[in-house]
Phi, psi and omega in degrees: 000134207235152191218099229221136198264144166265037164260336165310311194300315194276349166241296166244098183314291190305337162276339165268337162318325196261350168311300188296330115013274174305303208261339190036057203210139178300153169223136198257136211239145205207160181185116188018063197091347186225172190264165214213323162170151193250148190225144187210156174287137170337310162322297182293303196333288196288320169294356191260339161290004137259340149266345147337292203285329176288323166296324167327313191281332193280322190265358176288318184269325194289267152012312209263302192312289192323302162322319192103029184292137173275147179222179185254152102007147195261001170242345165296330201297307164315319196287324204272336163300301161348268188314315200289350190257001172253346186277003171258000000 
């Protein structure tokens, strides 16, 4: 966990900026002693917001399994995958 007083951020952006970066690891920002906020590159920002939405989808399919939702077999999935790659 890398933890940094915010006063580092407002005198060096470009060295947390290039950490943040580097370590592709959220860095958690303190204001007088206590946390205050976290900053991470765009880059980490946006996979950890994908994978967010994919587990979202999992538990969305699960939830559904769970309901009595129908479901295929992992080789109708395939055949059906199969196809659909050939009709293009």
């Amino acid at each position: 966990m890398i933890i940094k007083p915010s006063t580092v951020l407002r005198n060096e952006y470009n060295t947390i900026s290039n950490l943040a970066k580097e370590t592709k690891e959220p860095i958690y920002i303190t204001k007088n002693g206590e946390g205050d906020l976290v900053l991470m590159s765009i880059d980490a920002f946006e996979k950890r917001e994908q994978m967010l939405q994919l587990r979202e989808k999992v538990l969305q399919a699960e939830r559904e399994r769970i309901d009595g939702a129908e479901t295929i077999s992992v080789s109708d999935a395939r055949q059906r995958l199969r196809e659909r790659l050939n009709d293009l």
